[in-house]
C-alpha positions in Angstrom: 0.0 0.0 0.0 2.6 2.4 0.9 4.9 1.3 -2.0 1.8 2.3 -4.7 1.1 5.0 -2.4 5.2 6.8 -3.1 4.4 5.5 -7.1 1.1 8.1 -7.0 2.7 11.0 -5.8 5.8 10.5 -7.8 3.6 10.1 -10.9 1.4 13.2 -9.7 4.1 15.2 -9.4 5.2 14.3 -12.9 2.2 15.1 -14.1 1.9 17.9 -12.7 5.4 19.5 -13.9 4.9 17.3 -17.6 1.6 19.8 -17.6 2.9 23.1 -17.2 6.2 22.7 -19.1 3.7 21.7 -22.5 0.9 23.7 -21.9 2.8 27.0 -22.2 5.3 28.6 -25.0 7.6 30.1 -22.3 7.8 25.9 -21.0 8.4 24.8 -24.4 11.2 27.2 -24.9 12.3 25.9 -21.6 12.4 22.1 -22.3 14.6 22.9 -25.4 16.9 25.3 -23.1 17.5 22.9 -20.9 18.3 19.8 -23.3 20.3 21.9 -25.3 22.2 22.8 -22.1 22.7 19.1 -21.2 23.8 18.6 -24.2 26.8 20.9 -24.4 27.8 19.0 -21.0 27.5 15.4 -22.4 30.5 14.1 -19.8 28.6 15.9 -16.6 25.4 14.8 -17.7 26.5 11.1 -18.0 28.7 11.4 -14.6 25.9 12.8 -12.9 22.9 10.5 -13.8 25.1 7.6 -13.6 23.9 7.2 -9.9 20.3 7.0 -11.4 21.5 4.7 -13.5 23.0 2.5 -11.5 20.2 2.6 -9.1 17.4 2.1 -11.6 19.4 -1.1 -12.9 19.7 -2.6 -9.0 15.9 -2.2 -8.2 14.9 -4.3 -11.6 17.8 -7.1 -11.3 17.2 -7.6 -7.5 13.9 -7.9 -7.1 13.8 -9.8 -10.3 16.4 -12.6 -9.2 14.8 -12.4 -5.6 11.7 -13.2 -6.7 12.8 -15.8 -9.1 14.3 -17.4 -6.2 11.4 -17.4 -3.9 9.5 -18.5 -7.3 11.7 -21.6 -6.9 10.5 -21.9 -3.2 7.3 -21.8 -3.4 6.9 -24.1 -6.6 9.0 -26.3 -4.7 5.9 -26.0 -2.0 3.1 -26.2 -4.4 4.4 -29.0 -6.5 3.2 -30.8 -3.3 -0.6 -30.2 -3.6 -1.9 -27.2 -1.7 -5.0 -29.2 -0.9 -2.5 -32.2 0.1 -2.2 -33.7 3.6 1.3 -35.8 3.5 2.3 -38.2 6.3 4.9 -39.8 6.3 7.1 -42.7 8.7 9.6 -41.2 10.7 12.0 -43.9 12.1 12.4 -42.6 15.7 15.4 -41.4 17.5 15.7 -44.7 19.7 15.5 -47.0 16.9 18.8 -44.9 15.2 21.2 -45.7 18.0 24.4 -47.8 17.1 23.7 -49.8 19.9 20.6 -51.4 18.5 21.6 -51.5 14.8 21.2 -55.0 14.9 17.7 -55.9 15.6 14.8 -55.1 13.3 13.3 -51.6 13.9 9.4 -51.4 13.3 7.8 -47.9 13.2 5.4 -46.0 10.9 2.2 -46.5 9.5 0.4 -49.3 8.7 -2.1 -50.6 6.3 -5.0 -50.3 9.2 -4.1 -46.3 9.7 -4.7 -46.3 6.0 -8.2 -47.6 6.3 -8.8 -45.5 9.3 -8.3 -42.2 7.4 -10.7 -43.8 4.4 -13.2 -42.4 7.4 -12.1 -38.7 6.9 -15.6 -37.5 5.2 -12.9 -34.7 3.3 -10.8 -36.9 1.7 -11.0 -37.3 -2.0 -8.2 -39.5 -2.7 -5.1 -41.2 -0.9 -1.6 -42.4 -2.7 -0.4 -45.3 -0.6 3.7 -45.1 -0.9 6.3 -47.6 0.5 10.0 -46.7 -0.1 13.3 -48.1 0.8 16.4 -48.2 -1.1 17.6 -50.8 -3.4 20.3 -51.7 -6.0 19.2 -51.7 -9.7 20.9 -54.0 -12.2 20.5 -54.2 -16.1 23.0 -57.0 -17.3 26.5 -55.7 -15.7 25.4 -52.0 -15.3 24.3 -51.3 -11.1 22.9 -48.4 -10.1 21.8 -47.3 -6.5 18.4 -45.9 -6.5 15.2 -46.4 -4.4 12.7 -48.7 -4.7 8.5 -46.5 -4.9 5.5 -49.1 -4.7 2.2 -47.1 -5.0 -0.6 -47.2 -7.2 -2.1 -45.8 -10.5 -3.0 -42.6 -8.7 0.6 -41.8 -7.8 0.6 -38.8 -10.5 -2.6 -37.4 -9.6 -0.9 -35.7 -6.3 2.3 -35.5 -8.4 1.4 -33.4 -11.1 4.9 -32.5 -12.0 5.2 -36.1 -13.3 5.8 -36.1 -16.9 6.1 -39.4 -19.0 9.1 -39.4 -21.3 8.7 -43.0 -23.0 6.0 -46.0 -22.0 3.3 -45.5 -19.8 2.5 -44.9 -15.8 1.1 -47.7 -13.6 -2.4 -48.9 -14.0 -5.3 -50.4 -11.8 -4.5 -53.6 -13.6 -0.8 -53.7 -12.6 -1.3 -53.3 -9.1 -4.7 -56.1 -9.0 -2.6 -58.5 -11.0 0.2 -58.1 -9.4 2.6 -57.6 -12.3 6.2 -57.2 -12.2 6.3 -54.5 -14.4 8.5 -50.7 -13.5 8.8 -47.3 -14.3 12.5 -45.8 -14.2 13.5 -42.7 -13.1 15.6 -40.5 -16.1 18.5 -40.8 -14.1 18.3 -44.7 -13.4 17.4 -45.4 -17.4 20.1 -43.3 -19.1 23.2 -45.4 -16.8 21.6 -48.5 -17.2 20.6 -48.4 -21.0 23.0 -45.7 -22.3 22.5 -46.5 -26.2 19.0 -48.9 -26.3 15.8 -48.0 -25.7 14.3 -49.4 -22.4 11.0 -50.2 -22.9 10.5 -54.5 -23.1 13.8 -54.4 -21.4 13.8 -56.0 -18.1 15.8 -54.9 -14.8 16.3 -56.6 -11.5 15.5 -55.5 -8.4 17.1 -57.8 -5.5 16.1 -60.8 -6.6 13.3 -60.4 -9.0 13.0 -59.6 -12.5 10.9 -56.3 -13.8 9.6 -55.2 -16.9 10.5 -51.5 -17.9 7.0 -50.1 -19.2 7.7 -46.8 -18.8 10.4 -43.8 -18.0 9.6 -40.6 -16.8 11.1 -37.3 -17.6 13.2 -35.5 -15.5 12.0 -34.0 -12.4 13.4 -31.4 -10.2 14.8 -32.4 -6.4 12.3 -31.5 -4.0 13.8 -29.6 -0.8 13.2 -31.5 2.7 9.8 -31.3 4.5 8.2 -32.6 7.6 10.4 -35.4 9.2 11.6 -36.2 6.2 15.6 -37.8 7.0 17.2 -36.8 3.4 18.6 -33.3 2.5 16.4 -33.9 -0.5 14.4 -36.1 -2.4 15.6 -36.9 -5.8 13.2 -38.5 -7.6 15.6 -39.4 -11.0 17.1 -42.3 -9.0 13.2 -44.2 -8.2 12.0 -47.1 -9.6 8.6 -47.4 -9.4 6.2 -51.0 -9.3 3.0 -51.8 -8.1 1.8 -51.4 -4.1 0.4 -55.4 -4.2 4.0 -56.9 -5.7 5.9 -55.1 -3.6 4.0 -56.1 -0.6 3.9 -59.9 -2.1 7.7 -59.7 -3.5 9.6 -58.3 -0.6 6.7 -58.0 2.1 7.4 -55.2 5.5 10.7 -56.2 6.5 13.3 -55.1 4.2 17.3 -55.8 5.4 19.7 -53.2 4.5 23.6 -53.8 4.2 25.5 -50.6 6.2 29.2 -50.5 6.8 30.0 -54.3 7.0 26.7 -54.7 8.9 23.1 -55.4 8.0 20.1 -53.7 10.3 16.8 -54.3 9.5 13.2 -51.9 9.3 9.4 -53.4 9.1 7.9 -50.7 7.9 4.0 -51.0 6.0 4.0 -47.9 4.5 6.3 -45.2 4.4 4.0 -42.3 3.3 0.1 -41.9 2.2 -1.0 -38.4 0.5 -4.1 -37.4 1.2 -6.2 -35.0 -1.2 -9.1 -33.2 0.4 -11.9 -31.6 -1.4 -10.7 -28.0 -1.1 -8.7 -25.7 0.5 -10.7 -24.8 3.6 -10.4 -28.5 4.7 -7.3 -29.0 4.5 -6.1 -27.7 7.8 -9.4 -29.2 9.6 -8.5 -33.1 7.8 -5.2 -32.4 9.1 -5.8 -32.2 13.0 -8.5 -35.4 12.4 -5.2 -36.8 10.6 -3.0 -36.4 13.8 -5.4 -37.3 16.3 -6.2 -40.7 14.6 -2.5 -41.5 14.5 -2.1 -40.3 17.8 -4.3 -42.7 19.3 -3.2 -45.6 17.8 0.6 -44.8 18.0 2.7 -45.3 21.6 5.8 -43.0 19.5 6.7 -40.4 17.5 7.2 -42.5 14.5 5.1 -40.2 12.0 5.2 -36.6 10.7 1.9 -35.0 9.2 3.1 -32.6 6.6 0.7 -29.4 5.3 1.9 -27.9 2.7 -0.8 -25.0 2.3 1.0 -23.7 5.4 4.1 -23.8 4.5 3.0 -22.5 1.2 1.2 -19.3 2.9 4.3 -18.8 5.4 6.5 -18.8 2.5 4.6 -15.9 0.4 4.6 -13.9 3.3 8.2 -14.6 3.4 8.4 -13.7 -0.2 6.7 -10.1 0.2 8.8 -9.2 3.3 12.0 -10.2 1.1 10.7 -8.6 -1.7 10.3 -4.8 0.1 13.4 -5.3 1.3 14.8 -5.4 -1.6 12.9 -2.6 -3.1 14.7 -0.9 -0.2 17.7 -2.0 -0.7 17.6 -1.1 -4.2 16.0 2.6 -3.2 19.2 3.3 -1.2 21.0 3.7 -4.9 18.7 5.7 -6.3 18.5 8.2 -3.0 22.4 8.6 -3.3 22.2 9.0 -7.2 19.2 11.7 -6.0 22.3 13.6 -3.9 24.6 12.9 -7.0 22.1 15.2 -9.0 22.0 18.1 -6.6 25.7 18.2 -6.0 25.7 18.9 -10.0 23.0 20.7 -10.2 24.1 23.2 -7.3 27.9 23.2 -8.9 26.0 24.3 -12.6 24.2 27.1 -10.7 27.1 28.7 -9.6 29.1 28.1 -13.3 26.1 29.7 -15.0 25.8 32.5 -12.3 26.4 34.8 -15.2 23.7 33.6 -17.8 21.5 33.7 -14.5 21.6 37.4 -14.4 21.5 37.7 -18.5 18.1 35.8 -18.2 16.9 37.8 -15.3 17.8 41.7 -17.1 16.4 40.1 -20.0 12.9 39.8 -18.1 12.7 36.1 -17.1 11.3 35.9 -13.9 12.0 33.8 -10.8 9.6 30.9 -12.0 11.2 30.6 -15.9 14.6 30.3 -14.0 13.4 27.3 -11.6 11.3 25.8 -14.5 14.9 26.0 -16.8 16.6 23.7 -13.9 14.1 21.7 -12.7 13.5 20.9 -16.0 17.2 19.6 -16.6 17.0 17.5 -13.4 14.2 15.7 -14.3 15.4 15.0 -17.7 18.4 13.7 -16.7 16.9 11.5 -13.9 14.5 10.4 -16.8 17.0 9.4 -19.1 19.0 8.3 -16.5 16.0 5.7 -15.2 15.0 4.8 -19.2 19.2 3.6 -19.5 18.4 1.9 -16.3 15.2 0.0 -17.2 16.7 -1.1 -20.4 20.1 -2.5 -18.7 17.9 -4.1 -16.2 15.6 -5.9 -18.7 18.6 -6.8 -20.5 20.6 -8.2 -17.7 17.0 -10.2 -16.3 16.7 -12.1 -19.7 20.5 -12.6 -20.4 21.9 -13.8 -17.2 19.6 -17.2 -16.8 20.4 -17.9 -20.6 23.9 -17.6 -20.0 23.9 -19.4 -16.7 22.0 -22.1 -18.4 24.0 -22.6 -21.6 27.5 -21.7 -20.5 27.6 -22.0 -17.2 25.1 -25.6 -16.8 23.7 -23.6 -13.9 20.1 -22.6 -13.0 19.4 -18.8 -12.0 16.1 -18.1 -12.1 14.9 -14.7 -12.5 11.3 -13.5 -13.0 10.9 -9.6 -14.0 8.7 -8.0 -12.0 6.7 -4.9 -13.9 6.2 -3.1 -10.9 9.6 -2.9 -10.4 10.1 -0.9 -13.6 7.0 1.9 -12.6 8.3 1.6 -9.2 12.3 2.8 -10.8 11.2 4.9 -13.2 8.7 6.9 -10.8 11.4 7.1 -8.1 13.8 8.1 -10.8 11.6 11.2 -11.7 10.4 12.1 -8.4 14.1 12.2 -7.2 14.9 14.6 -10.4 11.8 17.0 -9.1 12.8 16.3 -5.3 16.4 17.2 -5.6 16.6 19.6 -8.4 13.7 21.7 -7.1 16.9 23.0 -4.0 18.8 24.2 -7.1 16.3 25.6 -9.0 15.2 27.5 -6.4 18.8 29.1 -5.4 19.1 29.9 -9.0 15.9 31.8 -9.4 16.8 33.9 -6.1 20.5 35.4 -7.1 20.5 39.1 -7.5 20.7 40.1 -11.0 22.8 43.0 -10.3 25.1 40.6 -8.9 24.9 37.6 -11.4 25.9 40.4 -14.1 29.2 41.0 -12.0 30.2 37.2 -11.9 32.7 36.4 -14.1 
């Protein structure tokens, strides 16, 4: 509010001047004075609205990177359903210790909490997942990835999943039973480099899997809840049908671990719940915890919302975002001084055409309109030079980082940030020029005459 609040007066102000320079002969023949005058000085005109400049070109590139990163945040967020309830297994602290590494841990959820939260009247659908890691072999190639057994509905809360090649998991898979897989991008270009994987089968401990499908490539997905990874990176997953897995390799999987093998039962290691809108969410999600809760003696589960997280993070995203604008503001307040330092040094060089004006009959006014006049054109230019390098630099840089670089730097231009520059750029030409102007139109004329 306060940001298009500064915009309107700026632009008022602009208006205002924009107005009575054009609606008058004695403005007209001001407008051409003044440009005329700039452009005699071409090297203090540049020096002296390079601060603009500068300024101008830092609001539009920082707020457009910031936002592009936040962007990256919150998609990161959303790609997880805003009407989404995740839980997931959490293997507790106690069951972690070195001491008991041995035994077989068994935590999480089970197949009855599933059927318990078929009783939520807001759920619409739920994604059954079990996950644990496993080694993937295609003749002599290996390749470490994890192991995803869920159902035909799996992209339906996973919208980002694309199909590069094949097909997804169907109904018929998972009632039949099939050994049938989807690969990851990452896990089908090392294991078949130069043939196409489809037909091809893979094994997966000790059974044998028919490749149906590849997906493309998705983007790592930051940590959430009480998720144990840094990330999840989905490129390395192999997914099969919920039933085969549960028939193939059952709850208890073993996992080899520095010379050692500990053990986990676990029935399900996440289910994603999609409600029927947005306002349930955060109702299903208490009904979520408080039917785990009752039927769990530990902490072996973490109930995920995204839609807060979500919210939290655009509010995080507008707070960052002013403070940028702020940020940015700071150049254009010191290129604002960097104006009325030249402007003030010009008044006192042109003393003498000061006083030729003024005996010639210009009054007080024509002499503030003649500098005012100059500071906002040189603050406009200055802020026009700015947009464009801005614009410039917001398009080029994530090419460049891209195809150069193999990086990602996302940047999103913001348009508000270019009325926001180029209305402080002009409001700082009127604001700061209007000091100069003013001592200008007040020297004696007697006295002007005498400067030399």
């Amino acid at each position: 509010m306060i940001r298009y609040l500064i915009i309107g007066v700026f632009a008022a102000g602009f208006i205002a001047l924009a107005i009575s320079i054009f609606s008058s002969d004695k403005g007209r023949r001001g407008l051409v004075l003044a440009l005329r005058s700039l452009w005699l000085h071409k090297l203090r005109s540049v020096l002296s609205v390079l601060g603009i400049i500068i300024g101008t070109f830092a609001v539009i590139t920082l707020m457009a990177f910031g936002e592009g990163s936040m962007k990256d945040a919150l998609d990161d967020i959303a790609r997880q359903g805003a009407t989404n309830v995740i839980v997931r297994s959490v293997k507790p602290s106690d069951d972690s210790s070195t001491q008991r590494r041995t035994r077989v841990a068994i935590y999480g959820l089970t197949y009855a909490d599933y059927e318990r939260f078929k009783t939520i009247p807001t759920v619409t659908q739920m994604v059954p997942m079990r996950i644990f890691p496993q080694e993937i072999r295609y003749l002599d190639r290996l390749r470490n990835g994890r192991v995803v057994a869920t159902t035909a509905a799996y992209p339906d809360v996973n919208t980002e999943v694309r199909m590069a090649s094949g097909r997804f998991l169907v109904d018929d898979d998972d009632d039949q039973m099939r050994n049938v897989a989807v690969l990851g991008s990452e896990v089908a270009d090392r294991l078949f480099p130069f043939e196409d994987p489809l037909t091809q089968t893979v094994r997966l401990g000790n059974y044998f899997y028919e490749v149906v499908g590849v997906i493309a490539n998705r983007q790592a997905l930051a940590a959430v809840g009480g998720s144990s990874q840094a990330s999840e990176d989905f490129n390395n997953d192999v997914y099969i049908p919920l039933r085969t897995c549960r028939a193939r390799y059952g709850e208890k999987i073993m996992i080899r671990q520095s010379g050692s093998f500990s053990g986990e039962q676990v029935e399900l290691s996440q289910v994603t719940l999609t409600m029927k809108d947005m306002d349930s969410v955060r109702p299903s999600g208490s009904i979520v915890r408080s039917l785990i809760e009752r039927y769990h003696l530990k902490s072996d589960y973490a109930v995920t919302i995204p839609l807060d997280r979500l919210e939290a993070a655009e509010r995080e995203k507008e707070r960052f975002t002013q403070l940028l604008a702020m940020i940015a503001g700071i150049s254009l307040l010191v290129g604002g001084i960097g104006i009325m330092n030249i402007m003030l040094a010009t008044v006192t060089e042109r003393t003498r055409e000061i006083g030729i004006r003024r005996a010639l009959g210009a009054k007080r006014r024509d002499i503030i309109l003649q500098f005012l006049i100059e500071a906002v054109v040189q603050t406009s230019v200055g802020g026009l030079v700015g947009v464009i390098l801005g614009v410039m630099t917001v398009f080029s840089v994530p090419w460049v980082a891209e195809h150069v670089f193999e990086a990602r730097q996302p940047a999103v231009l913001n348009g508000w940030s270019i009325v926001y520059s180029l209305g402080v750029s002009v409001g700082v030409g009127v604001v700061f020029g209007l000091y100069p102007a003013r001592r200008a139109s007040r020297l004696d004329p007697i006295e002007a005459l005498r400067h030399t």
